[in-house]
N, C-alpha and C positions, 0 to 999 in steps of 0.2 A: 243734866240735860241730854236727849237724844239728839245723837246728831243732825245737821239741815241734811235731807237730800236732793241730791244736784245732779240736776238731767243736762248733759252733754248732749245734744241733739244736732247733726247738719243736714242737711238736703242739697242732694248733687244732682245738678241737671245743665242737659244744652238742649235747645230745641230742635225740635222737627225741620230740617234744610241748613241748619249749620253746617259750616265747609270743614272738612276732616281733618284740618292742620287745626282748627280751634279745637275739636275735638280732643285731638293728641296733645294739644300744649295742656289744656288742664290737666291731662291726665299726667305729666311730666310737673306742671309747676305744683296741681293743689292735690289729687287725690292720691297718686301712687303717694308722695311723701308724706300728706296727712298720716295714712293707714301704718306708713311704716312708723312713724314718729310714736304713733299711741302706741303700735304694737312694741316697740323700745320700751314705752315707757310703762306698758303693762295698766297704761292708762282707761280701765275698763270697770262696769260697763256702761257704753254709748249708742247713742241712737242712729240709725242713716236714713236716709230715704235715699234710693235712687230711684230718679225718674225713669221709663220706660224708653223713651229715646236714648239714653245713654246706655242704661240695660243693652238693647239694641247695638248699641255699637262697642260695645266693650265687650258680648258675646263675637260679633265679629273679627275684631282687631284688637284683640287684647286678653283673652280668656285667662290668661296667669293671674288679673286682678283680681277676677272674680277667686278665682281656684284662693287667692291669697287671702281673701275676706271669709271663704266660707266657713273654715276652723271656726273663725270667732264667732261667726250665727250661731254653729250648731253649737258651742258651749254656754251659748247668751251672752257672752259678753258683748256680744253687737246685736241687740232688737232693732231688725226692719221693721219699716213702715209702709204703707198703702198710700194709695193715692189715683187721681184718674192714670192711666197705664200711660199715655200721649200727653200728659200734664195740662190737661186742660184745665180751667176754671170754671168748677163744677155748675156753679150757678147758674150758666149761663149755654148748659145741655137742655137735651130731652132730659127726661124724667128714666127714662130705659137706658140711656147711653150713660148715664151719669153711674149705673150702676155696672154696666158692661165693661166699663171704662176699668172701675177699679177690680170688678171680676179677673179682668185681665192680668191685671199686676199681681193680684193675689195669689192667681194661677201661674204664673211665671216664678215668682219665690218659692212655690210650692216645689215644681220642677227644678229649680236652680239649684234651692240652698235646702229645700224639703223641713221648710217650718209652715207654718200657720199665722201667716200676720194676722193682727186684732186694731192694731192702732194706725191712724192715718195724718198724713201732712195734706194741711188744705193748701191748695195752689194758690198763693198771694191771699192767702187765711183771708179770700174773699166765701162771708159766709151768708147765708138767707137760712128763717126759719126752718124752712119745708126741707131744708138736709139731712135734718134730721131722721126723718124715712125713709131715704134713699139710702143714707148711710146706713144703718139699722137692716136695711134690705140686702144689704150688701157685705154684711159681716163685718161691720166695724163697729167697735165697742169704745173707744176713744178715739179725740181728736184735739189736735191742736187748732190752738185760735189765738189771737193777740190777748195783750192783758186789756189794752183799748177797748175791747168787744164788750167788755164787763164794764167801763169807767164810764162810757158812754152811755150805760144804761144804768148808771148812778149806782154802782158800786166804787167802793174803796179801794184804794190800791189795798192796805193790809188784807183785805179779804182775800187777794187772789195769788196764795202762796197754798191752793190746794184743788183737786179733782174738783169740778160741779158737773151737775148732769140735766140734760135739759131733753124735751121730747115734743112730738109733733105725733097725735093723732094715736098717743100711747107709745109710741117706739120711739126709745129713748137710745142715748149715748153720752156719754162722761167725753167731756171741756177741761183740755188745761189750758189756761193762760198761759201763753209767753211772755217774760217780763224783761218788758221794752229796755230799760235800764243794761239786765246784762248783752241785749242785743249793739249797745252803745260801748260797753267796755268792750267785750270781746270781738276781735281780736286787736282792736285799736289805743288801748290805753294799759298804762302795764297792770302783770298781773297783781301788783299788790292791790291795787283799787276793786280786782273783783273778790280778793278774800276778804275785804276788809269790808266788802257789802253783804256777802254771803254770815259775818259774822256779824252783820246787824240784822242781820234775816234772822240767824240763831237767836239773836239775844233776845227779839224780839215776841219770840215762842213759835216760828213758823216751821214748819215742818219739811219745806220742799221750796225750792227754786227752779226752773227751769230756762235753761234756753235751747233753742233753735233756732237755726238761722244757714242761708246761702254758706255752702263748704267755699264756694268762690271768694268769700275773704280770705280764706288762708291760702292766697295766693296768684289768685288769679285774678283779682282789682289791680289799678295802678300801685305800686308802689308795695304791698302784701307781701310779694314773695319774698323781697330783701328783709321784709320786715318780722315777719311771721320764721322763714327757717333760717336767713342768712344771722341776722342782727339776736337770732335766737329769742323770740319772741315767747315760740309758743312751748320748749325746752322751760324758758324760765315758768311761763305757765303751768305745766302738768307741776312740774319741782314743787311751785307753790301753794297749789292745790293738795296736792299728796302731803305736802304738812301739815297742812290744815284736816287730812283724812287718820295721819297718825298721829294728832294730836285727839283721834275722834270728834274732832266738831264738826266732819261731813265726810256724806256717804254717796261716794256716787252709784246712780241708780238706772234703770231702767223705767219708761214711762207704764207699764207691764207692773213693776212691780210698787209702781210708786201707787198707781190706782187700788190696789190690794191692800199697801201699808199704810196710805196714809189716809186719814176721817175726808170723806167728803165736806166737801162747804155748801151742800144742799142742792136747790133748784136755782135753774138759771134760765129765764128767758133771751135771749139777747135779737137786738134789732138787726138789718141790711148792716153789714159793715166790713169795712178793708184793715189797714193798717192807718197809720196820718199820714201820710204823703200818698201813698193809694188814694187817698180819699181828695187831695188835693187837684193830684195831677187829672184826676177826670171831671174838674170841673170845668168849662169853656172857657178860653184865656180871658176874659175879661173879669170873671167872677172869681176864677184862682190868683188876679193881680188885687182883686179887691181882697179874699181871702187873707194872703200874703202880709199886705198892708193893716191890715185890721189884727194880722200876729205878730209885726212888729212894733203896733201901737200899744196893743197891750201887755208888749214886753216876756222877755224870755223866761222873767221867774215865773211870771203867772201864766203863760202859758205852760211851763214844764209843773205848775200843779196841779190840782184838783179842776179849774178853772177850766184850765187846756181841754181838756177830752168833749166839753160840752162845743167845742166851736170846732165843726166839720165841715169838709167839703160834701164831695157825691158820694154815689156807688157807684160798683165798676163797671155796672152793665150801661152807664153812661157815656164809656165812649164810643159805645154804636150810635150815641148821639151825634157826638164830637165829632169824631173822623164818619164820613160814609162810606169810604173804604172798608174799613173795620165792617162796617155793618152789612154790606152785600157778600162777603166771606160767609159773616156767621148767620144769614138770613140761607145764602145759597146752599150751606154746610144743611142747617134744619132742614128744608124743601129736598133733600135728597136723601138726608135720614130718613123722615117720612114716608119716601119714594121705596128707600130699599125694604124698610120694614113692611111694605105691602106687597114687594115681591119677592121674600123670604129669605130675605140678609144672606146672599152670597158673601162665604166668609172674605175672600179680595175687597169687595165692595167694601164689607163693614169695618174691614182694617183700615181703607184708604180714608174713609170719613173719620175713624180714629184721630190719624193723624192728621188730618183738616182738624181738629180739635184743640192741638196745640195752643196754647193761647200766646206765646210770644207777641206774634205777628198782631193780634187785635188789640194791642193797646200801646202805650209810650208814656215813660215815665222819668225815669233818669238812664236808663238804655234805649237805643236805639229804637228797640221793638219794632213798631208799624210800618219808620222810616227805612228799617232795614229792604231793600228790594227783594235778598236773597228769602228772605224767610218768608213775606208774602207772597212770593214764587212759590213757595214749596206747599203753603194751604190752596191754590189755583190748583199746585198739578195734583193734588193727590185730591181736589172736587174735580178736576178732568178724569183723572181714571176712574171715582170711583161712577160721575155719572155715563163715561164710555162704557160701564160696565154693564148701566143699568139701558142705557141705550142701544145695545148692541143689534143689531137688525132692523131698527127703526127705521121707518122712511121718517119725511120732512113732516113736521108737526106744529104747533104755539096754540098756548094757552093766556089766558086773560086772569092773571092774577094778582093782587096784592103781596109781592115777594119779598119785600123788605117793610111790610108790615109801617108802613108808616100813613095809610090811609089813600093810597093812590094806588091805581092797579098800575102795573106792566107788562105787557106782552114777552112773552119765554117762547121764543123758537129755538127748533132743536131737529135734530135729526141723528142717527150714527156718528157722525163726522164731528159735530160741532156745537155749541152752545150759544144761545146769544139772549139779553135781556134788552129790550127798548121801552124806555119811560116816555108815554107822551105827556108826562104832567114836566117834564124838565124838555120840552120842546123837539121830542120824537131823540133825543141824544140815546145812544147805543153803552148800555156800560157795563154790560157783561160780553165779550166778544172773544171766546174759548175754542181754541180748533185740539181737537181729542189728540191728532196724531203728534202737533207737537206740546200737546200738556200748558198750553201758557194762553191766560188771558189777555189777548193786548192792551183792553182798556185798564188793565191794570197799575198804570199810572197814578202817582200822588198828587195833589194838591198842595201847594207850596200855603202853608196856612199862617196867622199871628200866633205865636207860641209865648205861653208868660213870660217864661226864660227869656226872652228877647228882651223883654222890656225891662225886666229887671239885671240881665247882666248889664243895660246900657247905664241903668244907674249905678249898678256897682263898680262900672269902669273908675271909677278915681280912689275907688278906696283900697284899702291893704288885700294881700291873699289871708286868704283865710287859716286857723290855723295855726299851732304851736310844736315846738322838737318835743314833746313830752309824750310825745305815739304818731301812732300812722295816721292818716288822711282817710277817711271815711269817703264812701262816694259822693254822704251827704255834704263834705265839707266840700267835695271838688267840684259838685253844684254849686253850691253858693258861691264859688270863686269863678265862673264863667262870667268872660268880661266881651261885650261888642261895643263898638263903635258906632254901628248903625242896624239901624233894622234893615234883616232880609228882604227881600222881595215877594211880594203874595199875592194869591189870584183874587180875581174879582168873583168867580165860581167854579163848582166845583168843576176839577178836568174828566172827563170822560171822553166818547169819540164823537165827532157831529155835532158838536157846539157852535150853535150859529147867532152873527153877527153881522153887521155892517160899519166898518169903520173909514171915519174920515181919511180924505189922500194926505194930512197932512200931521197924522201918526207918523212918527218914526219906529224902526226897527224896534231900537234900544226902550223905548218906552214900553213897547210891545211887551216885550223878553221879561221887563220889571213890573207889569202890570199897571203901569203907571200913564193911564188910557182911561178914555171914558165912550165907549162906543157909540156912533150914532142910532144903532138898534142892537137891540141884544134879545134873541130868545132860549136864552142858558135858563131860565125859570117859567116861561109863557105855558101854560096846558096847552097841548092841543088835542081839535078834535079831531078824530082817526077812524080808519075803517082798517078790515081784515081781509086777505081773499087769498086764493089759490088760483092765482091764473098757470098757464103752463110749467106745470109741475115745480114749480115757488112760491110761496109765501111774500106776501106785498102789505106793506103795509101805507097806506098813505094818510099822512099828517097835513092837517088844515091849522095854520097860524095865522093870526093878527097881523096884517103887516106892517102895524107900530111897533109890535114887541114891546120890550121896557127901553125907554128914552131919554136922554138928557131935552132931547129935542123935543119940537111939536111938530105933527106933519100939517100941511095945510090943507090936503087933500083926503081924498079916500079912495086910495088904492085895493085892490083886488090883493087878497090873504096870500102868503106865500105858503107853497106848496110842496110838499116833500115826501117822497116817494122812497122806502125802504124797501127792496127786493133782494131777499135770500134764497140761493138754491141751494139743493141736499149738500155740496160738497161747503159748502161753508163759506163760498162768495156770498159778497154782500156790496150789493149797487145804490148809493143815493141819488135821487135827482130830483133835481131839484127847478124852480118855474118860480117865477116873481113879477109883478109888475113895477118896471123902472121907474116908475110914477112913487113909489116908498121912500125914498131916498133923491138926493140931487146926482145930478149925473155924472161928474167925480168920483161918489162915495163905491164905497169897495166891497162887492160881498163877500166874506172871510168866514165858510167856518173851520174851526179847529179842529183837529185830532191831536189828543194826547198819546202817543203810543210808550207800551209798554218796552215794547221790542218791536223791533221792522218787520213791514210788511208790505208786499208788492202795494201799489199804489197805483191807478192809475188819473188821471181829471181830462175832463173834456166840457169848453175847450182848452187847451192847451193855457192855463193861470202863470203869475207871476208867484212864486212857493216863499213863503218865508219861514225856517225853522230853526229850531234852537234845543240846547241840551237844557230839562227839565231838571234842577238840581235844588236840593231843600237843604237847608242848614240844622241842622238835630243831634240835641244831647248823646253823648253815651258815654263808658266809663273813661274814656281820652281827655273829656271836654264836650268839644263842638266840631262835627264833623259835616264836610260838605259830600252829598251823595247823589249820583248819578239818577236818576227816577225815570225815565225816560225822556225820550223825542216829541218836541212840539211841532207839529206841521199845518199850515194854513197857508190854501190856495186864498188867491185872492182877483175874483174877475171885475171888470166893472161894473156897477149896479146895469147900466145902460145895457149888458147882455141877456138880461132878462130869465137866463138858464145855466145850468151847468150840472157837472151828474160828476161823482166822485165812484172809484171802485175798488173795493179791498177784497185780498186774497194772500194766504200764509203759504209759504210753501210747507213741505210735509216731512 
């Protein structure tokens, strides 16, 4: 029998605004050790991806890693891999950026290490048909993709123990599965379970095995590092692989040459698909608790068969459903692509949108991702420089567009200085509000939302941790062992700036803070109608609202619409004011609206309101557990209905 060949495959990445002390730890806890461990163990040859932001920072602050990896490119013992250069998730580009993206990297290895990648890591092997021409366009001749991707579209697992190759429009590219299986042993379960899988592979007449997977297991999850070099993990590993290599029952290989050596398994179409918990985590909590529930009815054997693959959540481009954060990012990120490519991609510009690309910050899974501030921070400032770029000399301008594409227009005022988006279908509320010189959106604020997790650690609160001493703790186990007591706190809508309300005098703070209120009016979702104008060299925008709003109540009257007056000047002030008639409400009731801010920002109200605010703070997964995180400042003046006006005024300093 010829030997199985065994692709070794990792993928090293930290995102675009990670803080430089994480940075340095992985490179201390997983990669400098990784590299020397193989290099020990002459454990060759393996696969890498590094992602472009790391790229990035390892050319800065660390060039010896590179200098120490390059020997092994150029003898092949280590085939790099491609990928978008800023790690984005390709699906979810232009069609040109998508190829620009991995241009980049291509050309970066070219210059670095001076090989010619061919084969690429899909970012969270979220894939779509039409990649296939992008990639093809882009000089890539393989890719990786789950074994999932094939099982879902009613293949067999025995099938996918080889290259297929699949194409869009004639241009084609070779598919290996990754199988899920060794993605589960390694690095968490000892090595004899992966030879002794790898020799059912062989008996079985298959020719090839692969995995790939996050290098951040070996070391840099909870508990890995002890586990992987202290406790000697991955020593015994290589040991018992290499006997399995000089007993000739396996050959480790390169994905290079495994396409070459080993027969194709034919044509493959395959449908929208992530990974199985990719696919979980972007379904709206309600439907991922049903999910959930409906996988543990029909139990873990038959989920982990044949059965399993047919019962999916979403695709990934769903959480621009989910979260609307996520989606005015990657809405904003488009509408300046667009922008630059029709005034000849200034290479700053086209980098800065690169890295807006990033995908961390656009989704949440079992890491922080979205919830992270710092990282949503870092897609803002690098959509602030690169539309400062494209704005430069602009006087004060707005446009009437549908910008996040969800069937409503919004209004994009802008000038040199500053950015700002106003929805009048979500009641004139402001929720892009970007000043260039300090790079930060203030309405950049999250929404404290119901998250699955919630409800199911509350059930798991009485049972065991999860979990045996026979290997390390997988992220997946440290999920399922997240235990609450009670549910968080979550908004009634989404936070943005200018969210207007009228609540009863006999609201408390504390109820406030937990959402646990039912406003006397609310126009957080009301359209209104609006006009446009340029009176003295600003942009005004004035909103006509119902002065029901949406009610718990009924008015008995019929008050005159409240009125709302948005005024922008070039440097990036921004005035509301606001006009009601006291007759909407009883003479008690409070008009309140909110700003969620990102970060502080001068403030002024007139007249002079009772302020009530509070630190904006969300409870979210990451590889710790449950982390509670700072998201910004809630502020809300609050006048009495009886004053009939009030006018609120924002301004950053610089």
């Amino acid at each position: 029998m010829r030997p199985l060949r065994f692709v070794f495959g990792l993928h090293l990445h930290q995102p675009v605004g990670n803080f430089d002390q994480v940075f340095q730890q992985h490179l201390d806890d997983v990669y400098r050790p990784l590299l020397e461990r193989l290099a020990g163990a002459d454990f060759f040859p393996a696969v890498l991806h590094i992602s472009g932001p790391l790229l990035e920072w390892l050319e800065r602050h660390a060039p010896a890693y590179l200098d120490r990896l390059a020997p092994f490119v150029a003898d092949r013992r280590i085939e790099l891999l491609l990928g978008g250069f800023y790690e984005p998730v390709l699906a979810s580009l232009p069609r040109a950026d998508r190829v620009e993206q991995i241009g980049w990297l291509k050309d970066a290895l070219r210059r670095r290490f001076g090989v010619e990648a061919e084969g690429l890591w899909l970012t969270e092997r979220v894939w779509e048909p039409e990649l296939a021409v992008d990639l093809a366009e882009a000089g890539v001749r393989y890719a990786l993709v789950d074994d999932r991707h094939f099982l879902v579209t009613g293949f067999t697992s025995d099938q996918l123990h080889a290259p297929w190759w699949t194409e869009t429009s004639g241009r084609r590219v070779a598919l290996f599965p990754i199988d899920e299986r060794l993605r589960y042993l390694i690095p968490f379960r000892p090595p004899a379970e992966t030879a002794a899988y790898l020799d059912e592979l062989r008996a079985a007449g298959h020719q090839l095995a692969v995995l790939a997977d996050d290098g951040e297991k070996f070391g840099g999850w909870p508990g890995t590092r002890e586990w992987v070099y202290d406790r000697g993990w991955l020593d015994q590993f290589m040991a018992t692989i290499r006997g399995r290599i000089d007993a000739g029952a396996v050959e480790l290989s390169t994905l290079a040459d495994a396409l070459r050596e080993v027969p194709s398994g034919g044509l493959a179409y395959l449908p929208t698909a992530s990974y199985r918990e990719m696919e979980a985590w972007s379904l709206p909590a309600a439907a991922a608790i049903r999910l959930g529930r409906l996988e543990r009815d029909l139990g873990e054997e038959r989920i982990a068969g044949p059965d399993g693959s047919l019962i999916r959540g979403a695709h990934w481009r769903n959480f621009f459903v989910k979260y609307s954060e996520s989606n005015r990012m990657h809405k904003k990120m488009q509408a300046l692509s667009e922008l630059a490519r029709r005034r000849g991609d200034p290479e700053d510009v086209r980098r800065a949108i690169g890295r807006a690309q990033c995908n961390d910050a656009y989704w949440h899974g079992v890491f922080g991702g979205l919830y992270l501030p710092h990282l949503r921070e870092a897609i803002w400032r690098n959509l602030a420089a690169a539309e400062a770029g494209l704005r430069r000399g602009q006087g004060l301008a707005w446009e009437v567009l549908d910008l996040d594409n969800d069937g409503h227009d919004e209004i994009w005022v802008h000038s040199d200085r500053f950015s700002a988006v106003v929805s009048p279908h979500r009641g004139g509320a402001v929720e892009d509000y970007t000043i260039f010189a300090t790079g930060i959106n203030y309405a950049n604020a999250l929404t404290r939302r119901l998250e699955p997790y919630y409800v199911t650690a509350i059930e798991e609160q009485a049972r065991a941790e999860h979990g045996d001493s026979a290997g390390a703790a997988s992220i997946h186990d440290i999920e399922a062992g997240l235990r609450l007591d009670a549910q968080p706190p979550t908004d009634r809508e989404d936070r943005t700036l200018f969210v207007d309300r009228v609540l009863a005098p006999g609201i408390a703070l504390e109820n406030y803070v937990a959402g646990d209120y039912a406003p006397v009016r609310s126009w957080a979702r009301v359209p209104a109608a609006y006009e446009v104008s340029r009176p003295r060299g600003a942009v005004e925008i004035r909103c006509t609202l119902p002065a029901g709003g949406i009610s718990d109540a009924v008015s008995d009257g019929a008050p005159r619409p409240l009125e709302k007056l948005i005024r922008f000047t070039p440097d990036g002030r921004v005035t509301v004011s606001y006009a009601w008639d006291p007759a909407m409400a009883a003479p008690d009731d409070l008009f309140a609206p909110e700003l969620s801010l990102f970060r502080p920002l001068d403030a002024a109200f007139e007249p002079k309101p009772e302020v009530w605010s509070f630190p904006i703070e969300t409870l979210a997964k990451s590889e710790r557990g449950l982390d509670r995180t700072l998201q910004g400042e809630s502020i809300t003046p609050r006048w009495p209905v009886s004053a009939g006006a009030a006018r609120i005024s924002l301004s950053a300093e610089d």
